[in-house]
Kinemage of the C-alpha trace (Angstrom):
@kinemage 1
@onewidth
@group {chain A} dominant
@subgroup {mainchain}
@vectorlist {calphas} color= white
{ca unk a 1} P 14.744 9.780 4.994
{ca unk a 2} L 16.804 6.601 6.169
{ca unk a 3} L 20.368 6.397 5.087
{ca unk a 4} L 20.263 4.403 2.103
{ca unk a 5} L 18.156 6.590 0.404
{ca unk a 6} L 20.536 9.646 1.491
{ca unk a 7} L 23.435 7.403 0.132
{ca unk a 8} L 21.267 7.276 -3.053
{ca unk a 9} L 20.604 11.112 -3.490
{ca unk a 10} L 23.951 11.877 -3.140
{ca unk a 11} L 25.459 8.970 -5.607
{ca unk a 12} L 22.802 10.556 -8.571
{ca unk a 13} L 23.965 13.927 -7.738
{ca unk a 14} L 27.990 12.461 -7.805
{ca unk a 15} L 27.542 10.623 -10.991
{ca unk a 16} L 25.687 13.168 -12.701
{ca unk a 17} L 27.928 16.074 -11.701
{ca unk a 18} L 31.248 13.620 -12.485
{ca unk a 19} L 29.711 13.061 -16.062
{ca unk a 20} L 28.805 16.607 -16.726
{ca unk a 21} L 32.855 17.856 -15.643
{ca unk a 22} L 35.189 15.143 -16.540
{ca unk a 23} L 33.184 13.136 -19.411
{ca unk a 24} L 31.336 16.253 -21.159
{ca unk a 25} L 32.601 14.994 -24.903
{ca unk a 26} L 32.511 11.200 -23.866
{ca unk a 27} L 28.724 10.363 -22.697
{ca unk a 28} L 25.745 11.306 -24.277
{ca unk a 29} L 23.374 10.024 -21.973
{ca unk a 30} L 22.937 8.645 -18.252
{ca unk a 31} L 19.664 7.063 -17.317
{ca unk a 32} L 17.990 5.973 -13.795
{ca unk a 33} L 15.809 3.472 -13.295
{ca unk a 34} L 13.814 0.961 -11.061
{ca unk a 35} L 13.578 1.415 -7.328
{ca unk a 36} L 14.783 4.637 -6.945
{ca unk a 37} L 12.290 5.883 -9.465
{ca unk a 38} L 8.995 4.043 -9.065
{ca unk a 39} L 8.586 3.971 -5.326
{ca unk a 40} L 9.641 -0.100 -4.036
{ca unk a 41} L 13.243 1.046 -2.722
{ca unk a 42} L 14.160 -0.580 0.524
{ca unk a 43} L 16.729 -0.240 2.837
{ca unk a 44} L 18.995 -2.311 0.631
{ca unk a 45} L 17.889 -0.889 -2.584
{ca unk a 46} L 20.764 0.365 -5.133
{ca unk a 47} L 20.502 2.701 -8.002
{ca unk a 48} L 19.811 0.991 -11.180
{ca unk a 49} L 22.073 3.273 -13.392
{ca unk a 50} L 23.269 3.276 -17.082
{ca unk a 51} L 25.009 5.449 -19.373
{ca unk a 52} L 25.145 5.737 -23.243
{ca unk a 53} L 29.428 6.461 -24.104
{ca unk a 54} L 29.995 8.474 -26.823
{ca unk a 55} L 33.807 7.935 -27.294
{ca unk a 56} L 36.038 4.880 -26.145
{ca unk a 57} L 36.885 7.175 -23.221
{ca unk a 58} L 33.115 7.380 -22.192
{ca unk a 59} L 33.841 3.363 -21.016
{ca unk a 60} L 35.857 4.516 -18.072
{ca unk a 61} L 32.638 5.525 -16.109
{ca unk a 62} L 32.045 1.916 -15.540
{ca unk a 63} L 32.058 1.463 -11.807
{ca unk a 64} L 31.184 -1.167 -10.162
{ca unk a 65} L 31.545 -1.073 -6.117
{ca unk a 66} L 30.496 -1.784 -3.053
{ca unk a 67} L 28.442 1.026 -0.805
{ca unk a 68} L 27.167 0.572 3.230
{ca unk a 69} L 26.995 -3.375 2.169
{ca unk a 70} L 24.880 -2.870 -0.628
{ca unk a 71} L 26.451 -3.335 -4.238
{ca unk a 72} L 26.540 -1.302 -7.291
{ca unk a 73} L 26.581 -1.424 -11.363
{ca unk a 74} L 27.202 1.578 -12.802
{ca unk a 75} L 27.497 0.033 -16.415
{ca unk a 76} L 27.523 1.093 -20.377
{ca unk a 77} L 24.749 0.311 -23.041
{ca unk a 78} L 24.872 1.749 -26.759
{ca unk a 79} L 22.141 3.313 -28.901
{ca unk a 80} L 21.986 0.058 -30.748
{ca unk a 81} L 21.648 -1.965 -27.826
{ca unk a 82} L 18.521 0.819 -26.919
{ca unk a 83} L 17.245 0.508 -30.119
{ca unk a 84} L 16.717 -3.299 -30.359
{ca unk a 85} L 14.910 -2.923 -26.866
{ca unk a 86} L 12.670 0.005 -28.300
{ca unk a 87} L 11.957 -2.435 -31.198
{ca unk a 88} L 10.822 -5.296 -28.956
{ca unk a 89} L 14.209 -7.274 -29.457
{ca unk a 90} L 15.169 -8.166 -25.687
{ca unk a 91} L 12.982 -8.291 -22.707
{ca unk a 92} L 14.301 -5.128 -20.980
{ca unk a 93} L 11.704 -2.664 -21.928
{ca unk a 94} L 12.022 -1.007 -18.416
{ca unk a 95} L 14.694 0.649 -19.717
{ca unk a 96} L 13.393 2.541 -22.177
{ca unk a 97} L 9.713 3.224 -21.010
{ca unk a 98} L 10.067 3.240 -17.353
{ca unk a 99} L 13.300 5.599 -17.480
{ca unk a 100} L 14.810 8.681 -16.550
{ca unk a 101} L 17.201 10.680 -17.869
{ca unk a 102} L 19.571 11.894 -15.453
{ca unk a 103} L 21.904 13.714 -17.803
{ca unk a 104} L 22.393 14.594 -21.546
{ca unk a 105} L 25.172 15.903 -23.433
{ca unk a 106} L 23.050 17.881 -25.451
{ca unk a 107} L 18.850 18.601 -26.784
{ca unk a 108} L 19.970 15.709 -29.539
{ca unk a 109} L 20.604 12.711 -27.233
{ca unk a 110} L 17.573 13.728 -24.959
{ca unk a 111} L 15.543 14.058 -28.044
{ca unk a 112} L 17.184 10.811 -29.903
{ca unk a 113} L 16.621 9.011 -26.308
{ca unk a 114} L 12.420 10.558 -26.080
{ca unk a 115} L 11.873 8.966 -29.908
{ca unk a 116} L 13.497 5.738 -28.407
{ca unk a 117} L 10.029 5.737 -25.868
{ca unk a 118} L 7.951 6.822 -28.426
{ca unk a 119} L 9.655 3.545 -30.974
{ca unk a 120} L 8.740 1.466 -28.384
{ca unk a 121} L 5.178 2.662 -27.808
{ca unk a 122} L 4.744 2.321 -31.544
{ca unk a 123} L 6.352 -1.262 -31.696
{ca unk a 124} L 3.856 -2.455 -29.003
{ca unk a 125} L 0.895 -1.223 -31.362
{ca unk a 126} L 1.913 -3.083 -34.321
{ca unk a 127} L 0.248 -6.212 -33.811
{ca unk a 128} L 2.150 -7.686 -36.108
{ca unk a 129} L 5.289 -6.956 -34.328
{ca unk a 130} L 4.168 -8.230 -31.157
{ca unk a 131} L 3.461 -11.344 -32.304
{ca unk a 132} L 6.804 -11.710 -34.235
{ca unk a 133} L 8.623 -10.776 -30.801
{ca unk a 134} L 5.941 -13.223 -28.626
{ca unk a 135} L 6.767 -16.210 -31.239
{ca unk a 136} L 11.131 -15.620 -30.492
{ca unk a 137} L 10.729 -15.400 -26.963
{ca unk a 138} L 8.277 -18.933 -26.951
{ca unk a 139} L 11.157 -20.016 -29.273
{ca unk a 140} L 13.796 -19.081 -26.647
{ca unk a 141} L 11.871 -20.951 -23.622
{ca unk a 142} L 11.303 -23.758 -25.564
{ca unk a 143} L 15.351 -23.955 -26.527
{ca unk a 144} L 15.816 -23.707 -22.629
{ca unk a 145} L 13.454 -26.481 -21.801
{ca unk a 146} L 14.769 -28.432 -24.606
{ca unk a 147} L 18.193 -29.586 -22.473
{ca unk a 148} L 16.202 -30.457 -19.916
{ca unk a 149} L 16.715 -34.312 -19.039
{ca unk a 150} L 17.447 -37.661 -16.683
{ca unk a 151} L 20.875 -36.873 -14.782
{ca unk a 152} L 20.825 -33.542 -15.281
{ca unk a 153} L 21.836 -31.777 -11.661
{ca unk a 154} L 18.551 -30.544 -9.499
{ca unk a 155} L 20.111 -26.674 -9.599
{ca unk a 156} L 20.654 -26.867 -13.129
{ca unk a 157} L 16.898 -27.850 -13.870
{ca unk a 158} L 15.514 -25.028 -11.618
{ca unk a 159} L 18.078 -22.517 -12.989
{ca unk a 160} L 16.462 -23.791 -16.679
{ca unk a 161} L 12.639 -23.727 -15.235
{ca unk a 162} L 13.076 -20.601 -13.935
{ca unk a 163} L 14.335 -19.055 -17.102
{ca unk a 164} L 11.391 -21.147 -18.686
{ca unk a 165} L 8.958 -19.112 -17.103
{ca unk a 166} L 10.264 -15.595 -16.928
{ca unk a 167} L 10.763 -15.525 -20.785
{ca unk a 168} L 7.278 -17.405 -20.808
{ca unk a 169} L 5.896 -14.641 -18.730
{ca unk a 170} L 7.445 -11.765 -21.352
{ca unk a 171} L 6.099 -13.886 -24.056
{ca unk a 172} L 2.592 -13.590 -22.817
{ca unk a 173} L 2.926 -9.914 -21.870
{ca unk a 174} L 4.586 -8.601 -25.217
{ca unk a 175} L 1.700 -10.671 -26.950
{ca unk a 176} L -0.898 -8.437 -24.921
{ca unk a 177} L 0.953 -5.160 -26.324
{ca unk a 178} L 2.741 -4.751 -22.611
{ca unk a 179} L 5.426 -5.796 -20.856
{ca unk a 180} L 6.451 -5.521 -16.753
{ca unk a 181} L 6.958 -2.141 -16.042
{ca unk a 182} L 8.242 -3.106 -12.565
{ca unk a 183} L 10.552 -6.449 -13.745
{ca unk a 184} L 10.714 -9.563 -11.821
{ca unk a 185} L 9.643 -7.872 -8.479
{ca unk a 186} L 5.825 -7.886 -9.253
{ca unk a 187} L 5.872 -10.368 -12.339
{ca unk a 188} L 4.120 -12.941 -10.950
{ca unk a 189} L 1.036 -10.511 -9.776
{ca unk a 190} L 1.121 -9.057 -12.971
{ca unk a 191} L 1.495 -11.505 -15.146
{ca unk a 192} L -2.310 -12.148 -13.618
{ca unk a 193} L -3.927 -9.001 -14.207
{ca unk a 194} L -2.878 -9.018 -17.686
{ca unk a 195} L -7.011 -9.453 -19.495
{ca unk a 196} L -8.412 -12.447 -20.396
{ca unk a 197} L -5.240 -14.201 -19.912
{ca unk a 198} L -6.321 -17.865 -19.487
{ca unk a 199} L -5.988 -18.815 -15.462
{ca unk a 200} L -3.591 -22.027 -16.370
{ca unk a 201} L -0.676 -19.479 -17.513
{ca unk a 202} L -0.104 -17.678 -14.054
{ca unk a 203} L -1.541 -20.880 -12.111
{ca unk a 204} L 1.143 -23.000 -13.942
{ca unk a 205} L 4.106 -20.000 -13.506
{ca unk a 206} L 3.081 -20.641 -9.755
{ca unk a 207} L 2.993 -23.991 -10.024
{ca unk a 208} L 6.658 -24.115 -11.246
{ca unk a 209} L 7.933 -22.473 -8.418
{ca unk a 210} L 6.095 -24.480 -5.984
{ca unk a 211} L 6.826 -28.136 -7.691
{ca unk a 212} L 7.839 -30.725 -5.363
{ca unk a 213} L 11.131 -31.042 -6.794
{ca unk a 214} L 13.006 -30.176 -10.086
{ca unk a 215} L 11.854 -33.426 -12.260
{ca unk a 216} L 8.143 -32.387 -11.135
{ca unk a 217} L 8.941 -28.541 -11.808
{ca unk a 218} L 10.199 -29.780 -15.408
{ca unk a 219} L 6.978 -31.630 -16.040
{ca unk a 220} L 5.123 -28.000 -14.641
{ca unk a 221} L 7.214 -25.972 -17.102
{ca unk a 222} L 6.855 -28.100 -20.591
{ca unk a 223} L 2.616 -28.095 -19.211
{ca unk a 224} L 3.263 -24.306 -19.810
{ca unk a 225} L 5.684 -24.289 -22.357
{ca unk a 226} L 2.392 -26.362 -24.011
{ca unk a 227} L 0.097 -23.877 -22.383
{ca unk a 228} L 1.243 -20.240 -23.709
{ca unk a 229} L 1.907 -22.282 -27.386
{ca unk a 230} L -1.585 -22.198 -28.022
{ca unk a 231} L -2.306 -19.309 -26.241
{ca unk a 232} L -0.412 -17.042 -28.547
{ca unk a 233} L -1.657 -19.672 -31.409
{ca unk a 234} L 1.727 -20.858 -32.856
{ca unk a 235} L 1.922 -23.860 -35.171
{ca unk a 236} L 5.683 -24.410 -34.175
{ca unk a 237} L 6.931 -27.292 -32.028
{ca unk a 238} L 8.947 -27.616 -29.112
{ca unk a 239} L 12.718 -29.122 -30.735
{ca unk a 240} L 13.713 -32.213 -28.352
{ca unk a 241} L 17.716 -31.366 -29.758
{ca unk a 242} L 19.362 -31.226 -25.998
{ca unk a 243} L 22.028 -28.744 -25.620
{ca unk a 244} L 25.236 -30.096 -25.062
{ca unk a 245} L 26.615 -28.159 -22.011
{ca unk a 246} L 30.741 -28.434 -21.838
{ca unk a 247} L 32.864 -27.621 -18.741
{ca unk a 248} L 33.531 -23.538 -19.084
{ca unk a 249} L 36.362 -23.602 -16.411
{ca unk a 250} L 38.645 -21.434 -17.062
{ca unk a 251} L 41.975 -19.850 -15.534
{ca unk a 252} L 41.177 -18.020 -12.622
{ca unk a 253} L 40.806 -14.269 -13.491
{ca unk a 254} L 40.316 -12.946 -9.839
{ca unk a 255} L 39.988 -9.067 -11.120
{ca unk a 256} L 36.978 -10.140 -13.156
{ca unk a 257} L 35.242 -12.551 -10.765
{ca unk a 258} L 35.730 -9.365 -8.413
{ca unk a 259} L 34.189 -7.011 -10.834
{ca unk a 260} L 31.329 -9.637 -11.167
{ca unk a 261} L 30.820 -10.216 -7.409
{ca unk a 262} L 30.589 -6.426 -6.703
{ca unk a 263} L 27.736 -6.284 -9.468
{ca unk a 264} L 25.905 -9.255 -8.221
{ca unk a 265} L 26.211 -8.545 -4.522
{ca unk a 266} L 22.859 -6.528 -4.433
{ca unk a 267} L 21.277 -10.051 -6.028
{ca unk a 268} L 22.385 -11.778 -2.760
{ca unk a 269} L 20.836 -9.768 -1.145
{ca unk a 270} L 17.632 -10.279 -3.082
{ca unk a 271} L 17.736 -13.446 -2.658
{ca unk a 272} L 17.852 -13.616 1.603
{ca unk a 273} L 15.182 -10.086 1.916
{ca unk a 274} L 12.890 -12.263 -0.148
{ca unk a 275} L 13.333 -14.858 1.887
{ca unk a 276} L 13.362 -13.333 5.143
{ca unk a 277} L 9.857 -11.374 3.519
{ca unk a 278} L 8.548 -15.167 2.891
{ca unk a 279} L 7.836 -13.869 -1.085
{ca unk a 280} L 9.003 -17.644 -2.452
{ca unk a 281} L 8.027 -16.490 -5.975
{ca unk a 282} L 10.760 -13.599 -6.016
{ca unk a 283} L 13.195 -15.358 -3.792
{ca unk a 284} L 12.921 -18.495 -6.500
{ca unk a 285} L 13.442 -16.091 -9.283
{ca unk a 286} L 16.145 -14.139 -8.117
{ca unk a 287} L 18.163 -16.825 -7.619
{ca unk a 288} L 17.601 -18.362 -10.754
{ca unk a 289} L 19.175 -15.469 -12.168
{ca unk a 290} L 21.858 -15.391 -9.441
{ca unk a 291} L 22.438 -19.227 -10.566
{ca unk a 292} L 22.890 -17.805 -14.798
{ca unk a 293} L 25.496 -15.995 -13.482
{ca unk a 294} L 27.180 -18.260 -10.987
{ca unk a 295} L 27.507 -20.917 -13.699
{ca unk a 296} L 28.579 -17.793 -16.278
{ca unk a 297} L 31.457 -17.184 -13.593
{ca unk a 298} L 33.067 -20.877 -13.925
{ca unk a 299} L 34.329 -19.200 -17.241
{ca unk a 300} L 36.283 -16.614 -14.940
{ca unk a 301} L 37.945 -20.071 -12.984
{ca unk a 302} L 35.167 -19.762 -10.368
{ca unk a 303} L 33.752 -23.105 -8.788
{ca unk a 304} L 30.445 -24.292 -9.323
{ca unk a 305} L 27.864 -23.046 -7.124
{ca unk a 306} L 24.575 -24.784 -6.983
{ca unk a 307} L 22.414 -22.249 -5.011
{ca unk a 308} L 19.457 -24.213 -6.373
{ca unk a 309} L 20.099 -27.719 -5.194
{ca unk a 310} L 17.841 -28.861 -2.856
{ca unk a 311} L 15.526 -26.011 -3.256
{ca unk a 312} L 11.753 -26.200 -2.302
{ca unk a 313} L 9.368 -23.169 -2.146
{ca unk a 314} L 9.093 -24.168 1.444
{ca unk a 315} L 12.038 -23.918 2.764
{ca unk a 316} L 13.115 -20.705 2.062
{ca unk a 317} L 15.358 -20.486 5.169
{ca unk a 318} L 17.542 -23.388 3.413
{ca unk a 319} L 17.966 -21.379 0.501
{ca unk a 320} L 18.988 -17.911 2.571
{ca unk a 321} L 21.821 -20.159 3.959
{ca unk a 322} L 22.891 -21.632 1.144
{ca unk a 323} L 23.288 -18.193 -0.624
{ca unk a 324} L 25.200 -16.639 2.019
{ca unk a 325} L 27.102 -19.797 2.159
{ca unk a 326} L 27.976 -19.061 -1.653
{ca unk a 327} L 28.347 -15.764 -1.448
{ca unk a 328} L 31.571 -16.043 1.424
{ca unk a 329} L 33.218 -18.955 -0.013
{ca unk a 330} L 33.272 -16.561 -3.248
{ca unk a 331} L 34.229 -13.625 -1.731
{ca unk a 332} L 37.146 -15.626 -0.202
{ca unk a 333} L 37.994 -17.309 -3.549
{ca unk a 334} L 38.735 -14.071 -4.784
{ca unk a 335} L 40.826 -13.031 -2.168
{ca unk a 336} L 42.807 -16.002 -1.867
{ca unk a 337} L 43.687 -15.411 -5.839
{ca unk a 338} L 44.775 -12.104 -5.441
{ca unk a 339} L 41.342 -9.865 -6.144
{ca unk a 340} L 40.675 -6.802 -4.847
{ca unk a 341} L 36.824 -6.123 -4.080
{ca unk a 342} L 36.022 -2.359 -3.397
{ca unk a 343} L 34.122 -1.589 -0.465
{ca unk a 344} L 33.538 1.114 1.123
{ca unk a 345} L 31.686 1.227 4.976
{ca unk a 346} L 30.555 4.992 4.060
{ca unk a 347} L 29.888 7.848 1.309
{ca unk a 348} L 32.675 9.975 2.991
{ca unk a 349} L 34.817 6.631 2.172
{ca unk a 350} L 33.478 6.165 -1.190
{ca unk a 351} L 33.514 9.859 -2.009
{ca unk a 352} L 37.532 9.974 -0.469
{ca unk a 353} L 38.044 7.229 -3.166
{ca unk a 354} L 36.563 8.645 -6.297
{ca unk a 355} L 36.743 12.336 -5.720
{ca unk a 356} L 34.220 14.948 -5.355
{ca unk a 357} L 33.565 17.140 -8.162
């Protein structure tokens, strides 16, 4: 057992023995998933943790931290929230089907939480459904695609692309009466086992990734945005409206942007294992969502990161630099304004910190 996974163990036995003593009448539910259930967990690996709060005092179990170098998210979702996943109304079906229930106030949030798996096994046999949920998500790639044009900065382009082709990739797989029981990590591979899927949709997913540069990657993506329209046989047209993107500066808010870098830490870290592993499909879509929420963070008074510029599935070592490049000028923005990121070098640090129960 190497220590991570130790550190692991004993963070699922601290949060569900700190839920079940001081938040008894507050939370009716805390689930586990990814990694630490299926098997991929490395080294680096987190716990992918949520819980359900019952009261507004259930909200205080948020945690976000820093463990051994590794960040965590230890973060709230309602029933509603749950629901609209179960019902096909999200791309975060992991959550529901690929699950675990760590602990339950009581037999009628486990039970309420087991019909949630059993509404989403009976949403992805109603055909009709499927296609409803396939035809939103085309609709939401081809909204993303649509701001795509001349002048438009090279990271901003492969942050769009990127989201082109993950929501293409849901698209496809919801349409098949699925969806990616491991996420982004294996999406790519698949996205081509998925039957009789024409060749062109994961050959032009690839081919995204590995375009020459962003205009090229933008012609890929609206080739697939074309492709998966007729595969899932819509009538509907790709709207050339562009969005009009604003400045979101804001006034710095260091507490937030520290709350945000200790959940996104574990993405940096994505980002350079994937690139270190040579895996340019995963280390191209982890940053793209390390990008969404870069340019979300502006809002906080952050300064714009383009992670993305310059990138080329080829140079992966370029982009492993330029995210730990990112990732200290942000940690020292948020120092220099007065944040407070918590780290801890050890569980006995951690545990000192929050309090064994």
């Amino acid at each position: 057992m190497n220590e991570r996974q130790t550190i692991n163990d004993r963070l699922v036995e601290w949060i569900r023995e700190t839920v079940a003593c001081e938040y008894r009448d507050d939370i009716d539910l805390v689930i586990i998933y990814g990694s630490y259930l299926d098997g991929t967990a490395n080294p680096q690996s987190d716990v992918d943790c949520y819980f359900v709060p019952r009261t507004p005092r259930g909200h205080d179990f948020s945690r976000t931290f820093i463990l051994a170098g590794v960040g965590y998210d230890i973060y709230p979702r309602s029933w509603e929230n749950l629901e609209a996943i179960a019902r096909l109304q999200g791309i975060m079906q992991p959550l529901v089907g690929d699950a675990r229930v760590l602990y339950a106030r009581d037999d009628a949030a486990a039970e309420r939480f087991r019909s949630l798996r059993q509404t989403l096994n009976d949403s992805l046999a109603d055909t009709d459904l499927v296609q409803q949920a396939a035809r939103n998500m085309w609709q939401e790639a081809a909204r993303v695609a649509a701001g795509l044009g001349p002048g438009m900065p090279a990271a901003e382009i492969w942050r769009r692309v990127g989201l082109v082709i993950m929501i293409l990739a849901e698209a496809v797989a919801v349409s098949h009466q699925g969806y990616f029981h491991s996420g982004l990590k294996r999406q790519y591979e698949d996205l081509g086992r998925i039957p009789g899927l024409p060749p062109a949709i994961p050959d032009g997913y690839r081919a995204v990734v590995e375009a020459a540069g962003p205009e090229a990657a933008a012609q890929t993506a609206a080739r697939l945005l074309e492709e998966v329209r007729i595969h899932l046989g819509l009538s509907c047209t790709v709207q050339e409206a562009a969005e009009s993107k604003g400045s979101n500066v804001g006034d710095v808010n260091a507490a937030a942007l520290a709350g945000l870098y200790e959940e996104i830490s574990s993405t940096f870290i994505k980002v350079r294992r994937s690139c270190a592993a040579r895996n340019h499909i995963l280390a191209f879509l982890s940053a793209v969502c390390l990008q969404d929420v870069l340019d979300e963070a502006t809002a906080l008074g952050a300064p714009a990161y383009g992670l993305l510029e310059g990138f080329h599935y080829e140079a992966l070592d370029r982009l492993a630099d330029r995210a730990e490049q990112i990732e200290a000028d942000l940690r020292r923005f948020i120092v220099t304004h007065g944040g407070t990121i918590k780290e801890y070098d050890s569980w006995a640090d951690f545990e000192t910190e929050q309090g064994s129960v």
